[in-house]
C-alpha positions in Angstrom: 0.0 0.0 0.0 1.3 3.2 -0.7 0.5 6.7 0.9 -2.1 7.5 -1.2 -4.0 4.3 -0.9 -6.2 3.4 1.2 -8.0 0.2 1.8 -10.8 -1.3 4.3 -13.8 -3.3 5.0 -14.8 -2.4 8.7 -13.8 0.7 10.5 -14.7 2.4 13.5 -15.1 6.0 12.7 -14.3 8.1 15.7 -15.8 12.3 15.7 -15.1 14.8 17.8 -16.9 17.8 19.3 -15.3 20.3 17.3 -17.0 18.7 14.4 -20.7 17.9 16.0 -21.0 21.0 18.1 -18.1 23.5 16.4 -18.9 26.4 19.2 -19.3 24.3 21.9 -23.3 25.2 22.5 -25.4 22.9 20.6 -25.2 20.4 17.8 -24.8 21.3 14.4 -24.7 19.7 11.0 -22.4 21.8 8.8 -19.8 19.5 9.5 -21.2 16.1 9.6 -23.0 16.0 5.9 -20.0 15.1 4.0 -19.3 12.6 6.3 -22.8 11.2 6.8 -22.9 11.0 2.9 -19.6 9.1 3.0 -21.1 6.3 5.5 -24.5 6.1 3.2 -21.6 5.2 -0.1 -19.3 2.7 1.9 -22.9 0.9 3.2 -24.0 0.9 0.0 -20.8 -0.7 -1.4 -20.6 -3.7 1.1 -18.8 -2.0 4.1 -19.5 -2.0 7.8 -19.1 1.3 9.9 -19.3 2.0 13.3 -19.5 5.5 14.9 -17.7 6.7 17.6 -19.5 10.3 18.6 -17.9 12.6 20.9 -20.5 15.9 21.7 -22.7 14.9 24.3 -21.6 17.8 27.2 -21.0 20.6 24.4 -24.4 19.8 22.9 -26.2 20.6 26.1 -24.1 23.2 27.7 -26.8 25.9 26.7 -29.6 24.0 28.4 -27.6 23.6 31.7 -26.9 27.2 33.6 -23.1 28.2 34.9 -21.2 30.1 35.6 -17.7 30.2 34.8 -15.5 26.8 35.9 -18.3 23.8 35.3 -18.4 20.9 38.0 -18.6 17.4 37.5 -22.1 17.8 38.0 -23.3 20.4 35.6 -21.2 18.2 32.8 -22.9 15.4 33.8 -26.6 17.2 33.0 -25.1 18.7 30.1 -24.1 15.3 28.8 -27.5 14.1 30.1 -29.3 16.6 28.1 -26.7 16.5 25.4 -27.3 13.1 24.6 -30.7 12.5 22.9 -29.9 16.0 20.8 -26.3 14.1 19.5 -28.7 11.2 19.0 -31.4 13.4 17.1 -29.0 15.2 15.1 -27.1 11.8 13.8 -30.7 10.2 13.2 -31.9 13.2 10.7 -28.8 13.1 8.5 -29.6 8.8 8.0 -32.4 7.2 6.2 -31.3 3.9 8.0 -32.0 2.8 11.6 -29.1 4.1 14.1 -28.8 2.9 17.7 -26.9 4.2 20.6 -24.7 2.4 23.0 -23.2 4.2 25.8 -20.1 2.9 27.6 -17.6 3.2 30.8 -14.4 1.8 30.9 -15.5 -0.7 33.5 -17.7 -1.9 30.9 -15.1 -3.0 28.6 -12.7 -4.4 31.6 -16.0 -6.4 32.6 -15.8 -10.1 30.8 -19.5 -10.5 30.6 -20.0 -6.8 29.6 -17.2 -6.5 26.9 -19.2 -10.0 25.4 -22.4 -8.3 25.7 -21.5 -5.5 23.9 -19.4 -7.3 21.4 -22.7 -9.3 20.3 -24.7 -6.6 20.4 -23.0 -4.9 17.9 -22.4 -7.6 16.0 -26.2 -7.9 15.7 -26.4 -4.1 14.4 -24.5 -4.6 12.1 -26.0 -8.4 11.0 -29.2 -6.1 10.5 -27.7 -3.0 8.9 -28.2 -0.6 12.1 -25.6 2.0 12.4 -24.3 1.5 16.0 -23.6 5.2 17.7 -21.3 4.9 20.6 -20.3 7.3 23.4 -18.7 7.4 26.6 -21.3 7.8 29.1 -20.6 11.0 30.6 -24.1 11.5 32.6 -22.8 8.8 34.9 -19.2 8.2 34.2 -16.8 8.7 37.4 -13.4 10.1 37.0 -12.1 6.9 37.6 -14.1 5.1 35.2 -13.6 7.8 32.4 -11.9 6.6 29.1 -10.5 10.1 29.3 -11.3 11.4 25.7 -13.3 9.2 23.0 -9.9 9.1 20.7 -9.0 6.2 23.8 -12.4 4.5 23.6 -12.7 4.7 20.0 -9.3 2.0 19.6 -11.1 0.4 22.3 -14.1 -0.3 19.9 -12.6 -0.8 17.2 -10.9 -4.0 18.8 -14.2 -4.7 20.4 -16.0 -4.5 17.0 -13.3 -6.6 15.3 -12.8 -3.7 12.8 -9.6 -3.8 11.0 -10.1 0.2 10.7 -10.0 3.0 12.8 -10.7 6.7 11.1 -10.5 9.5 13.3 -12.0 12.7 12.4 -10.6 15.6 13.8 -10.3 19.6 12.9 -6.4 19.5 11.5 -5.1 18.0 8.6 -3.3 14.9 10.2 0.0 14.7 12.2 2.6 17.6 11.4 6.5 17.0 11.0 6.1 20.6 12.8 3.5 23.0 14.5 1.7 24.1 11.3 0.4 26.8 13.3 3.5 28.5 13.8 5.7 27.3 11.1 4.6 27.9 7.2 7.2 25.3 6.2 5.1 22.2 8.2 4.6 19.3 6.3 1.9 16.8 6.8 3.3 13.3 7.4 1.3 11.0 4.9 2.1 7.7 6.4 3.5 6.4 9.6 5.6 2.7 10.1 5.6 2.8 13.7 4.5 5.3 16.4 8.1 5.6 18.2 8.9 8.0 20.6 9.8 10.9 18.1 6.5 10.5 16.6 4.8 11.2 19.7 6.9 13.8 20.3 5.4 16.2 17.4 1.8 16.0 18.5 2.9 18.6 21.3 -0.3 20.1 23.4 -2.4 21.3 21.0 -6.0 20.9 22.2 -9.3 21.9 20.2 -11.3 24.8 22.1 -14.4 22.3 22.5 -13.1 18.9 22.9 -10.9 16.7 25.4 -8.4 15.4 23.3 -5.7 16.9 21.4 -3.2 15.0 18.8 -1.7 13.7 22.0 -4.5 11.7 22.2 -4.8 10.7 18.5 -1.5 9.0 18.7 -2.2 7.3 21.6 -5.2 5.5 20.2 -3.4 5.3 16.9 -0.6 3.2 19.0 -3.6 1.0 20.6 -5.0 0.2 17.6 -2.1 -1.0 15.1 -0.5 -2.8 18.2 -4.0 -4.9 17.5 -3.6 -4.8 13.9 -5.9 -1.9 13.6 -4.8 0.5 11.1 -5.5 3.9 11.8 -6.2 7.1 9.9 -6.5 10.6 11.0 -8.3 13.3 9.0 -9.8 17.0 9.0 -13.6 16.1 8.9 -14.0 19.9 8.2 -12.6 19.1 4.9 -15.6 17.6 2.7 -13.0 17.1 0.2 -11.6 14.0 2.4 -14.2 12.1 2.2 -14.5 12.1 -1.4 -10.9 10.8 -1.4 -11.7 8.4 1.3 -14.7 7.1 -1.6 -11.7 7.0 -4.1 -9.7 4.5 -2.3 -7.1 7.7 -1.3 -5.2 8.5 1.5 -6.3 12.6 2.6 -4.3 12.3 6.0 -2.1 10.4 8.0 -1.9 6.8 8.2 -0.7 5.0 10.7 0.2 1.5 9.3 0.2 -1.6 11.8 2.6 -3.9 12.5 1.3 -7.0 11.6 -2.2 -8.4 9.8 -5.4 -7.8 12.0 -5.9 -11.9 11.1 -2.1 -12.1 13.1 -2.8 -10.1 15.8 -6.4 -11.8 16.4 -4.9 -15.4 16.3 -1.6 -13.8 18.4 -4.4 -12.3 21.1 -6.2 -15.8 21.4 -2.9 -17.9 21.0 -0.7 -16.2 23.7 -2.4 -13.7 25.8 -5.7 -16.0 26.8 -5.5 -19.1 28.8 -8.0 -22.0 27.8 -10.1 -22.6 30.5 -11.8 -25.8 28.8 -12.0 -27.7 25.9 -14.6 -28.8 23.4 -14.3 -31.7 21.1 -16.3 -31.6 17.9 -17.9 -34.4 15.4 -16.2 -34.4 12.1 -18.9 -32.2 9.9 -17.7 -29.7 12.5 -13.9 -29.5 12.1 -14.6 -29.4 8.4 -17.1 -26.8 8.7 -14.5 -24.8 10.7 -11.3 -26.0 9.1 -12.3 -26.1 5.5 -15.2 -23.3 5.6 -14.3 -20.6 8.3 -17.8 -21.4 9.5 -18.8 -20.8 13.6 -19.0 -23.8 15.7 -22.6 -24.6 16.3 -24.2 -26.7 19.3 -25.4 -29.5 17.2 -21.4 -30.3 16.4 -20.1 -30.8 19.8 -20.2 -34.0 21.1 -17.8 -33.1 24.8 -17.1 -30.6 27.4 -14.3 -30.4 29.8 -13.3 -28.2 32.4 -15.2 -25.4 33.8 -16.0 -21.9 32.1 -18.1 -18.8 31.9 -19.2 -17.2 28.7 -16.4 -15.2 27.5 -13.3 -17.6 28.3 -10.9 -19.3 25.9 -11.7 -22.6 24.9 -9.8 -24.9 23.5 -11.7 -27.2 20.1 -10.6 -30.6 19.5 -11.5 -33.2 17.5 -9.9 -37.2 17.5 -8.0 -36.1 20.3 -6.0 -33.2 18.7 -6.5 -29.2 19.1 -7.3 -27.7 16.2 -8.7 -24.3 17.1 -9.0 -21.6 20.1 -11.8 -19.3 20.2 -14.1 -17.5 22.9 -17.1 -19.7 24.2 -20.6 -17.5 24.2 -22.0 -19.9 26.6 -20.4 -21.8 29.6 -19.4 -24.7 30.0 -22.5 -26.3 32.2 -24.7 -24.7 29.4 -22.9 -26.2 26.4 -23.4 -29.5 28.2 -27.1 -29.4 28.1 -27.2 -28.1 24.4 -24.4 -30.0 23.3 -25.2 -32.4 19.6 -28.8 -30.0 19.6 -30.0 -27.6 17.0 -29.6 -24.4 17.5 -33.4 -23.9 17.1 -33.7 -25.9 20.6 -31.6 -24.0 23.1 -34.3 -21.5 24.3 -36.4 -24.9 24.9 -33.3 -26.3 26.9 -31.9 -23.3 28.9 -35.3 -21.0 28.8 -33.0 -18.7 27.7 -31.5 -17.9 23.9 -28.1 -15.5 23.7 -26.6 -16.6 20.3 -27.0 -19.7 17.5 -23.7 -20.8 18.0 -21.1 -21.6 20.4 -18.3 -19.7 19.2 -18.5 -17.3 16.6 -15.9 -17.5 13.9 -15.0 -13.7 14.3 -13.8 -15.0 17.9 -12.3 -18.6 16.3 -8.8 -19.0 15.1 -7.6 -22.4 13.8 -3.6 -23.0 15.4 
């Protein structure tokens, strides 16, 4: 890939407050057409998008009164209030169904919760809903705070399984120098590794409305491509981006990661999970997975070992061999009792019905 290409097939797209609510008192739309036109195109060509929106406290700051210094308290309301206006300004510019999500950090430390929200937006996007996301700031705690939405928005993106991450913002991309103050900057069109010089040249510079400044950008940039993300950072003031974006160009600066999101998947559930069971399979089931890159359903396992909750590694076997790791969507006393059934049957057996399989293949890899 060169610096002028650009590639993908699902991204998180990650907007900040300068673009939703430019002076900080109430959402606007001047800024988000180009880009809402951009996300009707890639739908309508195949592609997946979810949004990350920043906005909430700048779009109801002039419903909240104040004066001066705002408390944790009066952000809180103004995020409160802020929240269904983002919601209502996204919704207008779509024709399609949008939905939001609202997140803490502790929800994406939580194994149950980071599953939960994994399927649920795998679900939106199964059913063409665009999934809005934001951190919840009408409840959030400081310690609980993501800090800026540049942070949660790599945090989604590996959450979504997106092998993308575009981050709008209200500069160009990342600098070699302070455009600001010298005429002779140059933007830097692609990125091999975020080393330490790197980060030095995003300096302090913070936008007037939002929480996160190119600091930020390169910290979620790092986050990401250490997952095999790769990450892109653009002026969403510039309509002209997003026509490039449709062209298969590169308008900003592109962080490239260093390996395959496939490799760094497979590396994640390889190395940094521990199996906390196994699951052997019938042989229609290893071929399905194997040969096919199909999910492992119910109806294919034939044995559980070990004990596990939904959300733990597993290992799969099949005639006495490991084949595959992947995350289990239902423990291990529950695959017993649905184990060799059709997936029609498990609401019948467990009263209950998360998901049709027992390990998606998003969340499979085979060793």
């Amino acid at each position: 890939m060169t610096t002028n290409e650009f590639s993908w097939q699902r991204a998180v797209i990650k907007v900040g407050s300068a673009l939703i609510a430019p002076q900080g008192d109430g959402c606007k739309t001047e800024y988000l057409l180009a880009l809402a036109r951009f996300i009707i195109q890639s739908r309508a060509n195949g592609k997946e998008v979810v949004l990350v929106s920043s906005g909430s406290v700048a779009a109801g700051r002039n419903a909240i009164g104040f004066n001066g210094h705002t408390s944790i308290a009066e952000k809180q309301a103004m995020a409160a209030v802020g929240q269904t206006r983002m919601m209502a300004n996204w919704a207008r510019l779509f024709d399609f169904p949008c939905a939001q999500i609202l997140l803490t950090h502790d929800d994406i430390g939580h194994r149950q919760r980071f599953l939960n929200i994994k399927n649920t937006l795998r679900e939106l996007l199964k059913n063409d809903v665009l999934p809005i996301i934001n951190e919840n700031d009408s409840v959030v705690t400081d310690e609980l705070k993501f800090g800026d939405n540049d942070n949660l928005a790599s945090l989604v993106a590996m959450v979504a399984d997106a092998e993308t991450l575009i981050i709008c913002t209200d500069v160009d991309g990342l600098y070699d120098a302070d455009p600001k103050n010298n005429p002779q900057a140059k933007l830097i069109k692609k990125v091999e590794r975020i080393e330490p010089a790197i980060m030095q040249l995003a300096g302090s510079t913070r936008s007037l409305v939002g929480t996160g400044g190119m600091q930020s950008k390169l910290q979620a940039a790092n986050k990401a491509c250490q997952q095999g993300i790769q990450t892109l950072i653009v002026n969403g003031r510039n309509s002209e981006v997003f026509s490039q974006l449709n062209q298969g160009q590169n308008p900003g600066t592109l962080f490239m990661p260093a390996q395959s999101f496939r490799k760094a998947k497979k590396h994640w559930l390889k190395n940094s999970l521990k199996a906390k069971g196994k699951i052997s399979v019938d042989k229609g089931a290893y071929q399905a997975i194997t040969d096919r890159g199909a999910s492992l359903l119910p109806a294919g396992i034939h044995n559980v070992e070990g004990r596990f909750d939904a959300g733990d590694a597993v290992e799969i076997r099949f005639d006495d061999k490991s084949f595959a790791i992947g995350l289990a969507l239902y423990s291990a006393t529950e695959l017993r009792k649905i184990r060799g059934e059709k997936s029609s049957a498990i609401e019948t057996i467990l009263g209950y019905h998360s998901q049709d399989v027992a390990i998606h293949r998003d969340d499979l890899v085979v060793l």
